[in-house]
C-alpha positions in Angstrom: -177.2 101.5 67.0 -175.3 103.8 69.5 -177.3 105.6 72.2 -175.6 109.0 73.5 -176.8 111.6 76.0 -173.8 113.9 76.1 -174.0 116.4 73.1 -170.1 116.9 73.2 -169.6 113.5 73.1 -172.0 113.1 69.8 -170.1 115.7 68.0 -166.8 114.2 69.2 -168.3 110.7 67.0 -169.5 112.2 64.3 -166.6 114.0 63.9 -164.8 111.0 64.0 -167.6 108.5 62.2 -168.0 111.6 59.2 -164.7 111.3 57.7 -164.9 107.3 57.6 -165.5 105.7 54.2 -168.2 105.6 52.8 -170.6 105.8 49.3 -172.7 108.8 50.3 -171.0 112.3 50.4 -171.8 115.8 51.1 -169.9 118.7 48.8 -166.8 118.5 51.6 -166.4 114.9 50.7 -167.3 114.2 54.3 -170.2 111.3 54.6 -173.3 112.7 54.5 -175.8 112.9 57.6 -179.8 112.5 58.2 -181.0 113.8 61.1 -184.8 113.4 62.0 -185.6 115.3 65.7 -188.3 113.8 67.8 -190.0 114.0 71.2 -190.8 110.4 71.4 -193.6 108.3 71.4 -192.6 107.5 68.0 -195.2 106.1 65.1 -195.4 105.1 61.5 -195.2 109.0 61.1 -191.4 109.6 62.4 -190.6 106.3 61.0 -191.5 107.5 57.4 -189.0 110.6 58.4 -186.4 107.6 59.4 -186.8 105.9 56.2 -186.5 109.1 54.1 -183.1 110.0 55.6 -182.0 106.5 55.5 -182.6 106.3 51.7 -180.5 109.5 51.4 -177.7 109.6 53.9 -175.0 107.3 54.9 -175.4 108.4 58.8 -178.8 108.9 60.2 -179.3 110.4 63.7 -182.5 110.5 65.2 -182.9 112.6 68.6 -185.9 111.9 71.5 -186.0 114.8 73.6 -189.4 116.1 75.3 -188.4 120.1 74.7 -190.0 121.9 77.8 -189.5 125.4 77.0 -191.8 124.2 73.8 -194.6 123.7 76.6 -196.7 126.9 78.3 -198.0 127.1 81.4 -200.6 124.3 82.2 -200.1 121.7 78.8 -199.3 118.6 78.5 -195.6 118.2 79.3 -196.3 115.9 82.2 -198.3 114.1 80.7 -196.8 114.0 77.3 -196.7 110.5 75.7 -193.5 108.4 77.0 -192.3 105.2 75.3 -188.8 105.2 75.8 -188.2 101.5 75.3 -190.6 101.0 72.6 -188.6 104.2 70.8 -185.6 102.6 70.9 -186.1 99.1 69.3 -188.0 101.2 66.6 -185.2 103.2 66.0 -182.8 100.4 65.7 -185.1 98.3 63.4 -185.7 101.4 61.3 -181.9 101.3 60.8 -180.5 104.6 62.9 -177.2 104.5 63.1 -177.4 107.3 66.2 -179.9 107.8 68.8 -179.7 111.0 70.7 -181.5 110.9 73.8 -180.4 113.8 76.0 -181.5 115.0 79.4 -182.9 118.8 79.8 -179.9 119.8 81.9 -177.8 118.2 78.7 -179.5 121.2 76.6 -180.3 123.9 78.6 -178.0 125.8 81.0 -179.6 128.2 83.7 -179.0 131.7 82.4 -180.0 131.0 78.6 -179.5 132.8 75.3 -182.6 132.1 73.8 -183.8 132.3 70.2 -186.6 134.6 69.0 -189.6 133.5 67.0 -190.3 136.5 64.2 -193.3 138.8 65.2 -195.4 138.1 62.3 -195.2 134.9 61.5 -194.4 133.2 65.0 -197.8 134.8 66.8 -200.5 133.9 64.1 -202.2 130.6 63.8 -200.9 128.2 66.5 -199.0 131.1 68.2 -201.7 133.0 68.7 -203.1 130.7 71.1 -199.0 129.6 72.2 -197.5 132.7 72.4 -193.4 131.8 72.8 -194.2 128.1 71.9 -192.0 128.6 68.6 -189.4 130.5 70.3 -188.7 127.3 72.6 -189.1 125.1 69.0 -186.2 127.7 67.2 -184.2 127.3 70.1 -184.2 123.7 70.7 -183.5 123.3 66.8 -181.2 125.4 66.4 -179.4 123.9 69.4 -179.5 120.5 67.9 -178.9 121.2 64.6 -175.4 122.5 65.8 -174.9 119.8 67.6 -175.2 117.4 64.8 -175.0 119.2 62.1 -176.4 117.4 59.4 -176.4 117.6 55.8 -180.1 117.2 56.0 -182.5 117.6 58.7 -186.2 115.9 58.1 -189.7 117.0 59.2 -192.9 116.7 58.6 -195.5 118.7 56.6 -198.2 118.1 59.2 -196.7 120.9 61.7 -196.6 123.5 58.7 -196.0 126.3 60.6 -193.2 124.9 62.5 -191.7 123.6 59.3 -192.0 127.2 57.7 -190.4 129.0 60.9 -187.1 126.3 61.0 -186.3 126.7 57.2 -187.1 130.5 57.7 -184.6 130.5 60.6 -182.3 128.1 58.6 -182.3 130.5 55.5 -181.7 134.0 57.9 -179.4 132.6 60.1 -177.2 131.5 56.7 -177.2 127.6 58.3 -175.6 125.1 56.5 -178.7 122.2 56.1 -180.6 121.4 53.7 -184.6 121.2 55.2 -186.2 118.4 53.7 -190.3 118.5 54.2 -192.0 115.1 54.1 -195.3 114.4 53.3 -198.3 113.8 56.4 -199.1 109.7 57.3 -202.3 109.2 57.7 -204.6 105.9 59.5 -206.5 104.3 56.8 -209.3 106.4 57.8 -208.0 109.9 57.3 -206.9 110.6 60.7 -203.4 112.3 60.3 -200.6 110.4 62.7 -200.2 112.5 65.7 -198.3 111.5 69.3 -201.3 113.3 70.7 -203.8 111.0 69.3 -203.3 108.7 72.2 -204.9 111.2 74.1 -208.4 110.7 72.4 -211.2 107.9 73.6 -213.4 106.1 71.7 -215.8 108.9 70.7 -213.6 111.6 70.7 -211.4 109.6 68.0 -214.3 109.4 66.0 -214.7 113.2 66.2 -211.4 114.1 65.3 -211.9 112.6 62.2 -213.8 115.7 61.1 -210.7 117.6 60.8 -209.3 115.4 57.8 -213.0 115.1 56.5 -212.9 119.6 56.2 -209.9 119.1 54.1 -210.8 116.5 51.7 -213.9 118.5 51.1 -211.5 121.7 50.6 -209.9 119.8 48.2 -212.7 118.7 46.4 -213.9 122.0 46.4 -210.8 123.5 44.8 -211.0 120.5 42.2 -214.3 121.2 41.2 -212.7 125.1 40.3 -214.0 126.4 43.8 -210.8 128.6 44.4 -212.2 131.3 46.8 -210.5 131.1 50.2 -214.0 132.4 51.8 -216.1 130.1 50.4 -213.8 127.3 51.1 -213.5 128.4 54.8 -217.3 128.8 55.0 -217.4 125.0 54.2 -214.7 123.2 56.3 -216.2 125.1 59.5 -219.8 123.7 58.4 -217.8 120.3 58.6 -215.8 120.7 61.7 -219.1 121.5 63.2 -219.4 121.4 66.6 -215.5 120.8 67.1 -214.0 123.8 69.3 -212.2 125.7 66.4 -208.5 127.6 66.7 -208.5 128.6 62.9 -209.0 127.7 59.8 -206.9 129.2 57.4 -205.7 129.2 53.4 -202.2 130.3 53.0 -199.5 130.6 50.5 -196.3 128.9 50.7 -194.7 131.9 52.7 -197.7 132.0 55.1 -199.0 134.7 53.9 -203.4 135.2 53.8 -204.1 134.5 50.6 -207.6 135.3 48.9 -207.9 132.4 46.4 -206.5 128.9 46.3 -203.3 129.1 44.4 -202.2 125.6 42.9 -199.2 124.7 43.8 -198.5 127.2 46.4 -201.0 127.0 49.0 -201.7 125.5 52.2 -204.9 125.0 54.1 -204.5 124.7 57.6 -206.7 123.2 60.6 -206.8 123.5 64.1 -209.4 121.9 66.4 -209.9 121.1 69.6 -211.5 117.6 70.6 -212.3 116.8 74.0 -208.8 118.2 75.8 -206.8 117.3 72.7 -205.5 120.2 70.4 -204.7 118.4 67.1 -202.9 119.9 63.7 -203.9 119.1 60.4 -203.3 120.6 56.6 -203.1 119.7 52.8 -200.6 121.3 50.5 -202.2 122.2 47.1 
């Protein structure tokens, strides 16, 4: 596994490392490339990413970088989980090829051209709370898929509004990568895989387990032909009970309100505060 900082330098070897032989191709018969983008503290979560692109592409890059201008005034940058060491032998045992581990001054320049989330869609839910949290998230992405531009670029269902807002950027700005969205990991007993879960103590991981508990009973809901989003809303919060609530929301596919479950192209979405710790969950129906 190679370890670069520089992102003129990675360019420079994939450049190079692209047009090598190999069995995997992309349409312009260069080798095809995986790219899963991380902030660190890595877990079975990103490793499932890993393994997905590894299955799929003859390159796979994986990038650590703790995005600040993701971060508003007063979270948890600072304090943000850091494993660098521990990252890397995961990476290398999960079989990257590249590890990108740039330094903030390696991505950002002091007079900026920034990227802006859309006004709809990038200030409802999570932005609502984080206004300009998913302008830093397009920028940052956009910025890295240039710099490694990949045949396909991985990320996880679990943050469902950032996924929607990348392939959304990814589709306006004509970019040439393929988004591939992979299905949420979960601890045997519910609780979706999260960086952030570090954060919890003994009773507060306990709590948090409320938030998967509110969508399993959505989704028995909808299987017992319980389809009204109301209804269904009325019930998860009953769960989530006393948990600090952000929203809880049914959506179709293109994040739009939705008034009924529809199968196959909705999403229910969760977000809860426990103790200090804002955590993210969702099922896709």
């Amino acid at each position: 596994m190679k370890i670069i900082s520089n992102p003129l330098e990675l360019k420079e070897y994939l450049k190079e490392n692209k047009s090598s032989a190999g069995s995997i191709r992309d349409f312009q018969g260069n080798q095809s490339v995986g790219f899963v983008p991380t902030m660190g503290a890595l877990h079975e979560g990103h490793i499932t990413l890993i393994k997905r692109a590894r299955e799929e592409n003859e390159l796979v890059v994986v990038s650590i970088f703790l995005n600040p201008t993701q971060f508003l005034k007063g979270e948890d940058l600072d304090k943000y989980p850091k494993k660098d060491d521990a990252d890397k032998i995961i990476c290398e045992k999960s079989g990257v090829d590249v590890l990108f581990f740039p330094n903030a001054d390696d991505i950002y320049a002091d007079d900026e051209v920034s990227l802006l989330a859309p006004n709809i869609r990038g200030y409802v839910l999570e932005g609502t709370s984080r206004p300009s949290h998913f302008n830093g998230v397009l920028t940052v992405v956009m910025k890295l898929l240039n710099i490694v531009n990949p045949t396909k670029a991985y990320f996880g269902k679990k943050d469902a509004q950032q996924l929607n807002l990348i392939s959304l950027m990814v589709k306006q700005l004509f970019m040439d990568v393929k988004v591939i969205a992979v299905d949420t990991v979960r601890e045997k007993d519910g609780l979706a895989l999260s960086s952030r879960n570090t954060y919890l103590n003994e009773i507060e991981r306990k709590e948090a387990l409320k938030i998967s508990s509110s969508l399993y009973l959505a989704s028995k809901m909808v299987s017992q032909n319980i389809f009204a989003s109301k209804d269904i809303v009325e019930k998860m919060r009953e769960c989530l009970h006393p948990l600090e609530i952000a929203y809880v929301e049914i959506l179709n596919r293109d994040f739009e309100l939705i008034q009924e479950v529809e199968i196959g192209n909705s999403i229910i979405l969760v977000e809860a505060l426990v103790g200090r710790t804002r955590l993210l969950d969702n099922i896709w129906l």
